[in-house]
Every structure is written in structure tokens, then in C-alpha cells.
C-alpha positions as CSV (number, residue, x, y, z in Angstrom):
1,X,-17.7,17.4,6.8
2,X,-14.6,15.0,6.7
3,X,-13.4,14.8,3.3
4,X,-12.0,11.6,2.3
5,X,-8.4,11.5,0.9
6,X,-6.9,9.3,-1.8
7,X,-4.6,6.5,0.4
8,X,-0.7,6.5,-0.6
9,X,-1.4,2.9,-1.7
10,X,-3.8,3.5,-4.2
11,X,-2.3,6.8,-5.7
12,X,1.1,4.8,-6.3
13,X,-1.1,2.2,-8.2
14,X,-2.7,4.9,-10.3
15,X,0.4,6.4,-10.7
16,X,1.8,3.2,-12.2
17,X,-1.2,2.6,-14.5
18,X,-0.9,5.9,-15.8
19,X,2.7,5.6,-16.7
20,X,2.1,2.4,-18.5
21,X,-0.7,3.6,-20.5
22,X,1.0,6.8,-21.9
23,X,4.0,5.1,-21.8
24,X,2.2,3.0,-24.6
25,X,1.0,5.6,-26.0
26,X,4.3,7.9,-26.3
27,X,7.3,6.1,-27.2
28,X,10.9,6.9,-28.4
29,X,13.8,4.2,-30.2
30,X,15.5,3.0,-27.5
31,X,18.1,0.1,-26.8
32,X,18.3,-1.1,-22.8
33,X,16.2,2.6,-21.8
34,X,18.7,4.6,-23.4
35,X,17.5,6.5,-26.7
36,X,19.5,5.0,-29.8
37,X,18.5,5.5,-33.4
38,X,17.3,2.1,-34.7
39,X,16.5,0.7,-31.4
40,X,12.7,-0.8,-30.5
41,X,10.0,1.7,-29.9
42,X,10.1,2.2,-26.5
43,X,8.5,3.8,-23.3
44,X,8.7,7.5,-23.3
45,X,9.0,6.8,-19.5
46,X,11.5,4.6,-19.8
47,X,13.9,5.6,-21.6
48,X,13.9,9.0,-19.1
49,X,13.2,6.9,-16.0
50,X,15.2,3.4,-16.4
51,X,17.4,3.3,-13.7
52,X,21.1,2.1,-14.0
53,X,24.2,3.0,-12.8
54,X,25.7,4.3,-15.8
55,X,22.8,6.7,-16.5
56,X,21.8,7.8,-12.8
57,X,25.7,8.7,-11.5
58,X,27.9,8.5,-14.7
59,X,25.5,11.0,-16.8
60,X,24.3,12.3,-13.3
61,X,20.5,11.7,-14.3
62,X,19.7,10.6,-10.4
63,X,16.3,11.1,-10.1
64,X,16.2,7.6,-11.9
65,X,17.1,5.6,-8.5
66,X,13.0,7.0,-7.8
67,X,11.3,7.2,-11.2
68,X,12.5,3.6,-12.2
69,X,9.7,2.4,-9.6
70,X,7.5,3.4,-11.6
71,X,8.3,2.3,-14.9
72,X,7.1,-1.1,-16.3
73,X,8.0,-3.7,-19.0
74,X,4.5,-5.2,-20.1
75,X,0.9,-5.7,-18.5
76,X,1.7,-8.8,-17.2
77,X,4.9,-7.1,-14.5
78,X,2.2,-4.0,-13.9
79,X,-0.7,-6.3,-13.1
80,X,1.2,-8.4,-10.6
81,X,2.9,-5.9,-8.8
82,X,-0.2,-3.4,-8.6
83,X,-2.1,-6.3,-7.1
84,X,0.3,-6.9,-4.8
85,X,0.8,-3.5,-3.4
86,X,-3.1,-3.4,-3.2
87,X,-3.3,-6.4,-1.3
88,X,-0.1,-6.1,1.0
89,X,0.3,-2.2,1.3
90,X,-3.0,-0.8,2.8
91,X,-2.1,-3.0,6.2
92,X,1.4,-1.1,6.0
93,X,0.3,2.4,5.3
94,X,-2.4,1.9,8.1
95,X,0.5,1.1,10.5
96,X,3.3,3.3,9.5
97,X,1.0,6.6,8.5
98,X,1.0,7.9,4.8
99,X,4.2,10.1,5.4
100,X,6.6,7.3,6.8
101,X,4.9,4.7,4.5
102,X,5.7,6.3,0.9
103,X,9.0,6.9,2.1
104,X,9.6,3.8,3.3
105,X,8.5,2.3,0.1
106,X,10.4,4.7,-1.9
107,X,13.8,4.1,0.1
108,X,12.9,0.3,-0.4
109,X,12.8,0.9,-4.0
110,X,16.0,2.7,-4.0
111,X,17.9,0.2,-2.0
112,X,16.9,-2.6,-4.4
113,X,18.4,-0.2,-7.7
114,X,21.1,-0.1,-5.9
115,X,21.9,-3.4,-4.5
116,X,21.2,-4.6,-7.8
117,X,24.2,-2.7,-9.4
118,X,26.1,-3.9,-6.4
119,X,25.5,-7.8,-6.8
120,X,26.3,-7.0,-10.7
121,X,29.6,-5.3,-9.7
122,X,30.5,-8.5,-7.9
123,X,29.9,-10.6,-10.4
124,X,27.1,-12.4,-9.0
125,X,25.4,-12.3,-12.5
126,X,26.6,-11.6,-15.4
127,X,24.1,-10.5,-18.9
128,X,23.4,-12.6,-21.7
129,X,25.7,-12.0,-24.6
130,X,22.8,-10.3,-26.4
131,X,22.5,-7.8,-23.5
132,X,25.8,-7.7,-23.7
133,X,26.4,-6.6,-27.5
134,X,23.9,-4.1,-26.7
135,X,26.0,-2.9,-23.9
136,X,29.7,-2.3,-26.0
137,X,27.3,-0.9,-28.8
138,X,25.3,2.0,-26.5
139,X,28.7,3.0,-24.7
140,X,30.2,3.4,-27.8
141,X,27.0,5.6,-29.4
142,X,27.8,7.6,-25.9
143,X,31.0,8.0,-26.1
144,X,32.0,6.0,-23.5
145,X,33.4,2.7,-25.2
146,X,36.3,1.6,-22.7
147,X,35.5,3.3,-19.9
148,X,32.3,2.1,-18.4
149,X,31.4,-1.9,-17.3
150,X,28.5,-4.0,-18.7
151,X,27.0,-4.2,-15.2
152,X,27.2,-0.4,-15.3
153,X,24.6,0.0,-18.0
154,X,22.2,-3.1,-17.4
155,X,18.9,-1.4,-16.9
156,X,16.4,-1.8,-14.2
157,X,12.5,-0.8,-14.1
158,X,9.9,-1.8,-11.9
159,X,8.2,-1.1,-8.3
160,X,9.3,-4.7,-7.5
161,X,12.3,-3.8,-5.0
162,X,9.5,-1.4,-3.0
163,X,6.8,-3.8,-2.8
164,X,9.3,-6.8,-1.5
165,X,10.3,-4.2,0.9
166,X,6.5,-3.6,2.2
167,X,5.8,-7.4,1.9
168,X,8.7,-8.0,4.4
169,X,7.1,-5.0,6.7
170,X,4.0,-7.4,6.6
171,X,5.8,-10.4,7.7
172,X,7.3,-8.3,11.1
173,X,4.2,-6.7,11.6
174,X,1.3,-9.7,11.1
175,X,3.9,-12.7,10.9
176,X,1.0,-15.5,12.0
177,X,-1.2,-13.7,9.1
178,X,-2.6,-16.8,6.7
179,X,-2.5,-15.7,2.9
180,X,-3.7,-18.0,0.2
181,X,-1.6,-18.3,-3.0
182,X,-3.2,-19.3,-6.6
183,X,0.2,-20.7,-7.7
184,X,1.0,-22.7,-6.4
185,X,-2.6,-23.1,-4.4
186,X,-1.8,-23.0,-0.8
187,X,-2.1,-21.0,2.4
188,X,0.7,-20.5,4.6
189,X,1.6,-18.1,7.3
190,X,3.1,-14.8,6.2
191,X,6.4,-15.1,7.9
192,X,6.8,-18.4,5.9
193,X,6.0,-16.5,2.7
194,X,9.0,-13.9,3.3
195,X,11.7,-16.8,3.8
196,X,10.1,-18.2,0.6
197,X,10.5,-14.8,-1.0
198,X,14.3,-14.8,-0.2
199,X,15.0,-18.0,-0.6
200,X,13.7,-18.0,-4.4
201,X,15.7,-14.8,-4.9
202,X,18.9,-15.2,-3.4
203,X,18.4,-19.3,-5.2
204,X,18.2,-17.4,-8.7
205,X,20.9,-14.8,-8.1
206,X,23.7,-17.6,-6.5
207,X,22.7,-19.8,-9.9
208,X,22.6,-16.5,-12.0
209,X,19.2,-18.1,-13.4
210,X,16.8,-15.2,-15.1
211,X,15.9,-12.7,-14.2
212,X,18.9,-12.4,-11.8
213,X,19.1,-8.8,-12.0
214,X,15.3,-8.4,-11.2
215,X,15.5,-10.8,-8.1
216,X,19.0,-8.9,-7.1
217,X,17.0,-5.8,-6.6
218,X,14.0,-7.2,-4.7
219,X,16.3,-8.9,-2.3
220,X,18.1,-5.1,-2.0
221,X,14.2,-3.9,-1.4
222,X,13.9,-6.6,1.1
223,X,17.3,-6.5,3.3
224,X,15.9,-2.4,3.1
225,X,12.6,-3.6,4.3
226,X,13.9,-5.9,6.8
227,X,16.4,-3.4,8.4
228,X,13.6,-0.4,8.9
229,X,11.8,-3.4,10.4
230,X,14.2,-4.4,12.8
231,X,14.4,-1.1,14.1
232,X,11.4,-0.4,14.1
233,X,10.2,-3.2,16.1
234,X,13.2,-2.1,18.4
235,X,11.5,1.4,19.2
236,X,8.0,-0.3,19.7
237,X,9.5,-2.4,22.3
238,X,11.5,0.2,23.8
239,X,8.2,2.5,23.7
240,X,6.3,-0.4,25.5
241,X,8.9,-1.3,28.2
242,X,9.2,3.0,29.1
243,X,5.0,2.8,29.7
């Protein structure tokens, strides 16, 4: 009897909605993910698993670059990524295998923290000056006032970066794929809707728009993507041309 397992796609998503839900249900005062006395009632989850640089390599708490993707900010961000990675990831994990496909979404994930803090240390955006009170005030609860950077602290949750990443692997795997859109309500091939992807990220980061920080790391989930793509599509071909 072949006993049926549970796909990486759909564990990820229960994952996710687990974390949320006890996430509302267990909270701690927190300002930016980091606990602080006085600070909003906040994500249990969070507050242990919000990556940013200062937390994940200046406190050495690195597991965060992974349990970050996991983390979410409201329904609204949970709802419309776990319905993407439903729709886009099963095609993905069928192609790649379960193994290669949670570790490519993970690495995806991981890139986009990453690039994020990169782009910030730039100064390709910059925090609002609430964000950035909140900033000098946490490093000086710490103990760090004067020797860590705004961009060093700027928080970032979400399974965005990831899914970018596997919605790019879509694009190089079924690029002539149709997909309808409700907003705005039109179909268009799938290798359009990456470039659109980009372009509306790299647009919001150059004009440091909202959300800058958000789109920084999906476009660090999607160069990810784009690279594994790129060689992957390399080894196929050089797998086909050996036969």
C-alpha cells in the first residue's frame, strides 16, 4: 500500500498558518521584533524569529536568516503569500523533487534577508523617522547606542523573498504558461509576469517608495531564484546535448 506523503508545499503553508495563529495567541512587548518593555504586544515568533542584521550576526542569533520566512505581519501578508506558494510552488517541487525544492526556497529566502540589509547598507532606502527613533531608542536599551547603523536593526519577516524566488523558477521552467490576475484583471504569459515582478520592485527600491525594504528582499529572493535557474537550465541542456 503506497502511503501518501504531505508535499513540501503544503507543509510550508501549514507551517506558516500555525505560526500565525499561535503567534496571535502568544505574544511578548516588542519594538521592531526585539523585546522592549512598553513596546506593542507582539508575536512570540517574531520577536525570536525577525530577521535583521543586528540581531542575526551582531547578537549572533543566526537561525533568524531561516525562521524570518516564516514569520508574518497580519492575515492580509499570510493570506497572499500562502496562496501564492500554493498556486506557484507545486509545479516547482514536482520539477526540482521535495529535497532540492525546500532548499531551494529556503536559500531563496535567505538571499532576500540578506540582500535586503545589503541595499539598506547602501543607502538605497533609508527608514522613516518613526522607524528611525525606534532604532536609536532599542540600541540604546541594548547597549549598543553608537555602535550599530539604523539599516542594521530594520527588521524583516515574511516568506516573500522565497516565494519570488519559486515564482522566477516558474518563469524559466513554463515561461509561455498564461496566468490570470484579479488585480489588475488580465492574463499574460508567465515570463511577462517575472519582468513585471522586478520591474515593480527594483521601481519602489530606486524611488525608496514603501515598503522598500520588503521589495529589497524579494528582488534578493529573485536574483537567488534566477541564478539557481540559470544554472540549472545550463545542466539540463548539457544533460540533453551528452544523450
Amino acid at each position: 500500500m503506497n502511503e501518501r506523503r504531505l508535499s513540501v508545499t503544503n507543509s510550508l503553508i501549514i507551517i506558516n498558518v500555525v505560526v500565525f495563529v499561535v503567534g496571535l495567541l502568544a505574544q511578548r512587548p516588542a519594538v521592531l521584533g526585539i523585546s522592549y518593555p512598553g513596546g506593542a504586544p507582539t508575536s512570540v515568533f517574531e520577536v525570536l524569529g525577525a530577521y535583521s542584521w543586528f540581531s542575526s550576526f551582531m547578537q549572533w542569533e543566526v537561525w533568524r536568516v531561516i525562521s524570518y520566512q516564516f514569520v508574518h505581519a497580519n492575515f492580509g501578508h499570510l493570506l497572499f503569500n500562502m496562496w501564492a506558494l500554493y498556486f506557484f510552488g507545486p509545479a516547482v517541487e514536482f520539477a526540482m523533487g521535495s529535497r532540492r525544492y525546500l532548499a531551494f526556497y529556503l536559500t531563496c529566502g535567505v538571499a532576500g534577508a540578506l540582500f535586503s540589509s545589503f541595499l539598506s547598507g547602501l543607502g538605497f532606502y533609508s527608514p522613516g523617522n518613526s522607524m528611525l527613533m525606534a532604532c536609536n531608542e532599542l540600541a540604546a536599551y541594548t547597549g549598543y547606542s553608537g555602535m550599530v547603523e539604523v539599516w542594521q536593526m530594520i527588521p524583516l519577516i515574511g516568506a516573500s523573498a522565497a516565494l519570488y524566488g519559486v515564482i522566477i523558477a516558474t518563469a524559466f521552467m513554463y515561461p509561455d504558461a498564461r496566468i490570470s490576475l484579479l488585480f489588475p484583471p488580465i492574463t499574460l504569459k508567465l515570463r511577462t509576469f517575472a519582468l513585471w515582478v522586478v520591474g515593480i520592485a527594483s521601481f519602489i527600491i530606486l524611488f525608496n517608495l514603501d515598503n522598500a525594504g520588503g521589495e529589497a528582499g524579494h528582488l534578493g529572493g529573485i536574483i537567488m531564484g534566477a541564478l539557481i535557474m540559470y544554472i540549472w537550465k545550463l545542466r539540463q541542456r548539457h544533460h540533453d546535448s551528452s544523450l
